[in-house]
PyMOL commands that place a pseudoatom at each C-alpha (Angstrom):
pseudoatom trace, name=CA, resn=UNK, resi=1, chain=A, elem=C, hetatm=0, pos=[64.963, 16.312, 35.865]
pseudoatom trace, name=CA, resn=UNK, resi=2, chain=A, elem=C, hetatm=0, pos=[62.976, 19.706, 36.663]
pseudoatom trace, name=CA, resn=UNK, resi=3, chain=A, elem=C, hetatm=0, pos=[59.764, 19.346, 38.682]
pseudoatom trace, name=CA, resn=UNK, resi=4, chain=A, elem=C, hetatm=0, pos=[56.466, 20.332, 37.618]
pseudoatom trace, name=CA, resn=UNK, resi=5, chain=A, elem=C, hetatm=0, pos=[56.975, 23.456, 39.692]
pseudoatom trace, name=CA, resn=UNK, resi=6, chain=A, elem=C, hetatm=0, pos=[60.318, 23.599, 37.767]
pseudoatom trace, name=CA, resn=UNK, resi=7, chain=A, elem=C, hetatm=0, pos=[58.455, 23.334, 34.600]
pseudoatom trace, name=CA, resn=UNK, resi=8, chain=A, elem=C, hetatm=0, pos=[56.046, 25.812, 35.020]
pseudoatom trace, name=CA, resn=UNK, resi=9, chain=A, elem=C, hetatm=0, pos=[58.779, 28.856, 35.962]
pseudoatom trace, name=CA, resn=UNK, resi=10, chain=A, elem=C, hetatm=0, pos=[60.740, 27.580, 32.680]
pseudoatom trace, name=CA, resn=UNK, resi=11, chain=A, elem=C, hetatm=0, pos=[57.552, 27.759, 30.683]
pseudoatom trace, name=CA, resn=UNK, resi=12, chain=A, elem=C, hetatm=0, pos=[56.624, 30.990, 31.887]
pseudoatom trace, name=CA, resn=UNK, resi=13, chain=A, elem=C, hetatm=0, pos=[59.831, 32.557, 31.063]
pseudoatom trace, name=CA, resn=UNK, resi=14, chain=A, elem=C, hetatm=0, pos=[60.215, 31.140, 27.888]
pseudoatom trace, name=CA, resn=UNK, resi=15, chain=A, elem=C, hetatm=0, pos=[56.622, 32.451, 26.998]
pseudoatom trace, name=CA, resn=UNK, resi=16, chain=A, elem=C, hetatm=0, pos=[57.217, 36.108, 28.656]
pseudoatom trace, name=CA, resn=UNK, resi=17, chain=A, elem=C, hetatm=0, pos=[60.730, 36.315, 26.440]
pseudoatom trace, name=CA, resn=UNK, resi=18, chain=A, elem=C, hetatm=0, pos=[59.034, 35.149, 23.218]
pseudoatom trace, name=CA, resn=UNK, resi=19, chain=A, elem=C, hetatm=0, pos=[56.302, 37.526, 23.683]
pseudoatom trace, name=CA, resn=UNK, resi=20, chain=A, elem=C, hetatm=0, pos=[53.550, 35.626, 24.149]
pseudoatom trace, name=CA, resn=UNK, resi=21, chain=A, elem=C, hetatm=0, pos=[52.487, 37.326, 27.196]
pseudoatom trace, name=CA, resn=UNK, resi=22, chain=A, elem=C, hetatm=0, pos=[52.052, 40.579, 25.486]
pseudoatom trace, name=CA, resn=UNK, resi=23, chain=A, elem=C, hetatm=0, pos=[48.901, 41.991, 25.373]
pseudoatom trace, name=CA, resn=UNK, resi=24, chain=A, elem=C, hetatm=0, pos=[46.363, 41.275, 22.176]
pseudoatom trace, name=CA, resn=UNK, resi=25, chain=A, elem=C, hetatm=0, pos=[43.415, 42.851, 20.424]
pseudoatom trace, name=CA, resn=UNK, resi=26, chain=A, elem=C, hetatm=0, pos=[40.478, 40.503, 20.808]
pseudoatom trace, name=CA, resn=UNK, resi=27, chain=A, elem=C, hetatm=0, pos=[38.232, 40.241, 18.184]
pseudoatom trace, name=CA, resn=UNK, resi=28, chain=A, elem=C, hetatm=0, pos=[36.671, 43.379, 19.372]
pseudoatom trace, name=CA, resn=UNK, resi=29, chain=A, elem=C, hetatm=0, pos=[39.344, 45.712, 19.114]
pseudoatom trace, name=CA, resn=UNK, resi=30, chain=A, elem=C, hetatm=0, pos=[40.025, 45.867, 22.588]
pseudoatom trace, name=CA, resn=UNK, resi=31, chain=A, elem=C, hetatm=0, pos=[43.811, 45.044, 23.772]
pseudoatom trace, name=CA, resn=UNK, resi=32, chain=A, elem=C, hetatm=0, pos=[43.918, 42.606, 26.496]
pseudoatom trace, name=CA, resn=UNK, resi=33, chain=A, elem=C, hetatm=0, pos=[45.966, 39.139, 28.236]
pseudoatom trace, name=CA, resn=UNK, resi=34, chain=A, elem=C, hetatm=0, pos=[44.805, 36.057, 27.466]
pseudoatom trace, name=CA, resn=UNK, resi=35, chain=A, elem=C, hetatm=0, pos=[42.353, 35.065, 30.497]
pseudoatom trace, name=CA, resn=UNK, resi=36, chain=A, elem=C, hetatm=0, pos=[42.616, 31.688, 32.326]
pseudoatom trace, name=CA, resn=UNK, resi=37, chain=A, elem=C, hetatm=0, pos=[39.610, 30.299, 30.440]
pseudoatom trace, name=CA, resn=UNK, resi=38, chain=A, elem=C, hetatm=0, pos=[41.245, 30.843, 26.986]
pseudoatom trace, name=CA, resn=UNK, resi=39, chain=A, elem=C, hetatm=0, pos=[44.656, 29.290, 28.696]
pseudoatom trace, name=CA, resn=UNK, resi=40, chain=A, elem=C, hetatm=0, pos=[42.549, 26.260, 29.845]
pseudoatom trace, name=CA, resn=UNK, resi=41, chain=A, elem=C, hetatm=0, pos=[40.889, 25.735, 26.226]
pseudoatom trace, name=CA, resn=UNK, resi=42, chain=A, elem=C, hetatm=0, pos=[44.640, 25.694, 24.675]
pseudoatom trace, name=CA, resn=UNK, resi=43, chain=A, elem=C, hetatm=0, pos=[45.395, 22.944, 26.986]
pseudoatom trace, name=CA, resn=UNK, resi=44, chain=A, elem=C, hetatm=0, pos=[42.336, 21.263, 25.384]
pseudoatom trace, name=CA, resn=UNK, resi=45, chain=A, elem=C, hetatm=0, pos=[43.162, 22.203, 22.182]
pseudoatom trace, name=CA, resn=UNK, resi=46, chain=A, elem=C, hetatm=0, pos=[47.011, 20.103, 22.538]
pseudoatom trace, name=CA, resn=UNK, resi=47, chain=A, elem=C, hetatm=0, pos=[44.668, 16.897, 23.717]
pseudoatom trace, name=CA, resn=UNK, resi=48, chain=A, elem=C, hetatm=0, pos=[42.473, 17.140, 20.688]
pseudoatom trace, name=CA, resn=UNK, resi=49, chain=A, elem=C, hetatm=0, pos=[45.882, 17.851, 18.381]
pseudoatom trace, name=CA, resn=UNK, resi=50, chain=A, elem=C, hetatm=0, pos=[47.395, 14.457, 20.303]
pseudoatom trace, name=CA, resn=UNK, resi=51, chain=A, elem=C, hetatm=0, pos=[44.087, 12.867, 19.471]
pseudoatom trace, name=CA, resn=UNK, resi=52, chain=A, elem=C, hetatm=0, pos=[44.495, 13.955, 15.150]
pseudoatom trace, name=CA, resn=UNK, resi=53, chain=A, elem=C, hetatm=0, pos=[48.099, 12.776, 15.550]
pseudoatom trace, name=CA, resn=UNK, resi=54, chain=A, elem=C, hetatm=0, pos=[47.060, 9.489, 17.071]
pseudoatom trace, name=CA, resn=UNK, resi=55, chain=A, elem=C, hetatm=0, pos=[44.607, 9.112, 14.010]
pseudoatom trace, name=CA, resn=UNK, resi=56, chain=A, elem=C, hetatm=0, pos=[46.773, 10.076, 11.250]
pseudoatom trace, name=CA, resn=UNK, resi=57, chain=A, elem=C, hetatm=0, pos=[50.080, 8.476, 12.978]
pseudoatom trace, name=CA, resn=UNK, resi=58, chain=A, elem=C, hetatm=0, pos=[49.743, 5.837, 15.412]
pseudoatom trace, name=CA, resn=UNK, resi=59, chain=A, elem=C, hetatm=0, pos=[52.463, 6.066, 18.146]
pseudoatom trace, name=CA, resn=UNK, resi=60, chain=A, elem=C, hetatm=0, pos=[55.044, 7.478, 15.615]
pseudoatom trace, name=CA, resn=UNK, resi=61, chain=A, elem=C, hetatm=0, pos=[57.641, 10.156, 16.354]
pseudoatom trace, name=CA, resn=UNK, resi=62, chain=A, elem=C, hetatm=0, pos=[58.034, 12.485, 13.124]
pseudoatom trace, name=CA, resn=UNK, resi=63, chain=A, elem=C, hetatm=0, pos=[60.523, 14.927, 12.695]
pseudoatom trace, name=CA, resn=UNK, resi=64, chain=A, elem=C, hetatm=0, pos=[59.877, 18.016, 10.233]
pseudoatom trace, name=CA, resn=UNK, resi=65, chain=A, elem=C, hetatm=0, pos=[62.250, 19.353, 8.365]
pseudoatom trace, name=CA, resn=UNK, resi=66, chain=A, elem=C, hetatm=0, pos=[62.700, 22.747, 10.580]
pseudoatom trace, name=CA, resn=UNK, resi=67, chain=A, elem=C, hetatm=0, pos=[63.160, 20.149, 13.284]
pseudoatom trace, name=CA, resn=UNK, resi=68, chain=A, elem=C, hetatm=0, pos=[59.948, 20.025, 15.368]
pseudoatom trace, name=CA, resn=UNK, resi=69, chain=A, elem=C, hetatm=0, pos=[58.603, 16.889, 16.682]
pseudoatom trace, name=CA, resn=UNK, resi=70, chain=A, elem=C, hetatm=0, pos=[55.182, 15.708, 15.945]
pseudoatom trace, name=CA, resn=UNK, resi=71, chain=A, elem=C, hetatm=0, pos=[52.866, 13.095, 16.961]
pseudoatom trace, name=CA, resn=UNK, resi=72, chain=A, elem=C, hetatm=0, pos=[50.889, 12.108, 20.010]
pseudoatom trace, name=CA, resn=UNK, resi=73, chain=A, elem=C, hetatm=0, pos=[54.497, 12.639, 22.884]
pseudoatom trace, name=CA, resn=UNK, resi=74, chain=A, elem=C, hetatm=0, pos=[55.479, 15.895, 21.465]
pseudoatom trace, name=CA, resn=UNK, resi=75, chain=A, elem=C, hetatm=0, pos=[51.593, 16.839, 22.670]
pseudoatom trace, name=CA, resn=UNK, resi=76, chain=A, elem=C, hetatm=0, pos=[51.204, 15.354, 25.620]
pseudoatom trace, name=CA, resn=UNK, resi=77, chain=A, elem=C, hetatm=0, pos=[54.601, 17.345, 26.188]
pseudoatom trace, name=CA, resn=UNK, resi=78, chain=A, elem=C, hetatm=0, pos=[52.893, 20.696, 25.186]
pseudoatom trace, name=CA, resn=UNK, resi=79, chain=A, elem=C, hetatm=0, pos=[49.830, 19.729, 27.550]
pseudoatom trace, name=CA, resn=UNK, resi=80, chain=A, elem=C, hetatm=0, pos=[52.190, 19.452, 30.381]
pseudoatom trace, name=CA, resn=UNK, resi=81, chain=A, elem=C, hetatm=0, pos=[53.803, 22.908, 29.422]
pseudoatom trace, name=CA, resn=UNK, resi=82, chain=A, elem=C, hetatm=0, pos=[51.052, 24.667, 29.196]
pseudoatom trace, name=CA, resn=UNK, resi=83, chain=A, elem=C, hetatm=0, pos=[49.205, 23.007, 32.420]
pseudoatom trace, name=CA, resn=UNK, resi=84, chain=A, elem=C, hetatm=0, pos=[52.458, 23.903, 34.251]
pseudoatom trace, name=CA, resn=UNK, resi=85, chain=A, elem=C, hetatm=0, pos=[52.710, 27.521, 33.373]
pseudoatom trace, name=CA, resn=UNK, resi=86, chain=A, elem=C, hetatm=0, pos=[49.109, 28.049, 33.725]
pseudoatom trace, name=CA, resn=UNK, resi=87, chain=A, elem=C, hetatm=0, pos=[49.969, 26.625, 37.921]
pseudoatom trace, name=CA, resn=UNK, resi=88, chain=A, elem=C, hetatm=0, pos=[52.492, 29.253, 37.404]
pseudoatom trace, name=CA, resn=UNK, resi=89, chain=A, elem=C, hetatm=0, pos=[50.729, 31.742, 36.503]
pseudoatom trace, name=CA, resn=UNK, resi=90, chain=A, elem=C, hetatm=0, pos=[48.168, 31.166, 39.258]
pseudoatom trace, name=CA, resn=UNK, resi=91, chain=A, elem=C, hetatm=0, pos=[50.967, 29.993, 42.347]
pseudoatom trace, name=CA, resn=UNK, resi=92, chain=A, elem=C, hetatm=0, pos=[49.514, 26.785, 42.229]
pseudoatom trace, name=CA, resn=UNK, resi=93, chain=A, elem=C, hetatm=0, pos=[52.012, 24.414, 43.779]
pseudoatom trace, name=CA, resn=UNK, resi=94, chain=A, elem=C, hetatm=0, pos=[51.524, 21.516, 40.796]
pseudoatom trace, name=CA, resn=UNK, resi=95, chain=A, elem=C, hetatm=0, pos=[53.749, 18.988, 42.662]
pseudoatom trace, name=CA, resn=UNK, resi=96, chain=A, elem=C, hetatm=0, pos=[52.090, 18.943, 45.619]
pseudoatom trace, name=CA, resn=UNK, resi=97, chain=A, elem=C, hetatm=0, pos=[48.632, 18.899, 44.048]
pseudoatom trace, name=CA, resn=UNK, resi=98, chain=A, elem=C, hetatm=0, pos=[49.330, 15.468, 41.666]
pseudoatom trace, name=CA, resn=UNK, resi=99, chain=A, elem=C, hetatm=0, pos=[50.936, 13.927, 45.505]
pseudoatom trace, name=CA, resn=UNK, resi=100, chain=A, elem=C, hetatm=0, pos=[47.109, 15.078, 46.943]
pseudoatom trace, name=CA, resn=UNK, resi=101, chain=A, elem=C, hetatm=0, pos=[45.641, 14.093, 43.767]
pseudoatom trace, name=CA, resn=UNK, resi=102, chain=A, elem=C, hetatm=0, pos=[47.514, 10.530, 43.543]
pseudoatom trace, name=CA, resn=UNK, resi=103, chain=A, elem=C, hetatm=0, pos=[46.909, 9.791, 47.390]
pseudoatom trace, name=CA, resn=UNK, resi=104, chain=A, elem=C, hetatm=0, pos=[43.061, 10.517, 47.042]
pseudoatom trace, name=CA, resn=UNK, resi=105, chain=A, elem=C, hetatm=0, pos=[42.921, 8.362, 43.937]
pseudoatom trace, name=CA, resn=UNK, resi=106, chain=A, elem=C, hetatm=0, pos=[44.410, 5.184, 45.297]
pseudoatom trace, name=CA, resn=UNK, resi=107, chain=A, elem=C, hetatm=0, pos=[41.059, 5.413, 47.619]
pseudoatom trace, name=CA, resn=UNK, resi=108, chain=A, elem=C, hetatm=0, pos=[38.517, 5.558, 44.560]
pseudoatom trace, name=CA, resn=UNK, resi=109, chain=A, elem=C, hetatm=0, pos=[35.644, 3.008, 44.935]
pseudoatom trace, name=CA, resn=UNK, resi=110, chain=A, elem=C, hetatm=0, pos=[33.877, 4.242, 42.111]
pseudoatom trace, name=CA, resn=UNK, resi=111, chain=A, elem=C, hetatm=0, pos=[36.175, 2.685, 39.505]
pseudoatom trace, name=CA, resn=UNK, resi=112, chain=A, elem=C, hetatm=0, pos=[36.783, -1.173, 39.751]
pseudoatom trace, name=CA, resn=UNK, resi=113, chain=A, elem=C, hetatm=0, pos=[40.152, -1.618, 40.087]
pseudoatom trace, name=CA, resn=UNK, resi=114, chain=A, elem=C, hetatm=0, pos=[39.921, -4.596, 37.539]
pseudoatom trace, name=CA, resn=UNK, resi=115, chain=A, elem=C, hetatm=0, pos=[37.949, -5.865, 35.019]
pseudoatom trace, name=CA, resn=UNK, resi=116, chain=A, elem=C, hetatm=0, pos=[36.022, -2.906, 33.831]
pseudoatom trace, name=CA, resn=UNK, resi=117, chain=A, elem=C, hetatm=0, pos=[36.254, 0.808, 34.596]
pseudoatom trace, name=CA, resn=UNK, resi=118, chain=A, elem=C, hetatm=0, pos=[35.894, 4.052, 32.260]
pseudoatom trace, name=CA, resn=UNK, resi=119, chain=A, elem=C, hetatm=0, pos=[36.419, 3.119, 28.656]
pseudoatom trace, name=CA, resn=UNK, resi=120, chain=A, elem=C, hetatm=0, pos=[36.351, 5.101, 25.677]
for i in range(1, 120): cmd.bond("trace and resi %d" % i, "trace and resi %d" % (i + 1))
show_as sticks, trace
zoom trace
């Protein structure tokens, strides 16, 4: 099983290699790369597409006929693709920063630990 490190070079090559890290014309004309605040609101964009799915499908796994996988795993998958390359992209080191991130959250005292917390 790759790392998130792992992840991120195999997302990054796959991207470079299908093109997508070509430069674009904006809507201005003006040939550019995408910039990390565009690459951060596609992340968003796969939660808010696992969100739809959730709606329209529950927890189901579809399969279309060209093979793709929809439904709320296939985009939590792409929002772990695209948050890896985007470490990549930066040198973030992703695996150490969930290990940080884990540690630090085990000592949260803002957020009972049961009978209540965040909700929706």
């Amino acid at each position: 099983m790759p790392t998130l490190n792992e992840i991120g070079i195999l997302a990054h090559k796959g991207a470079e290699e299908a093109g997508w890290h070509n430069p674009h014309l904006d809507e201005n004309g003006v040939l550019r790369q995408a910039s990390t605040p565009e690459r951060i609101a596609l992340i968003m964009s796969e939660g808010a597409e696992a969100l739809e799915a959730f709606r329209k499908m529950g927890l189901a796994i579809d399969v279309r006929p060209d093979g793709k996988e929809t439904g709320v795993e296939s985009e939590l998958a792409d929002i772990i693709i695209r948050t890896c390359e985007l470490a990549q992209i930066h040198g973030f080191n992703l695996d150490q920063a969930v290990t940080r991130k884990m540690i630090y959250n085990r000592t949260r005292r803002d957020v009972p630990n049961k009978d209540g917390g965040k909700v929706i």
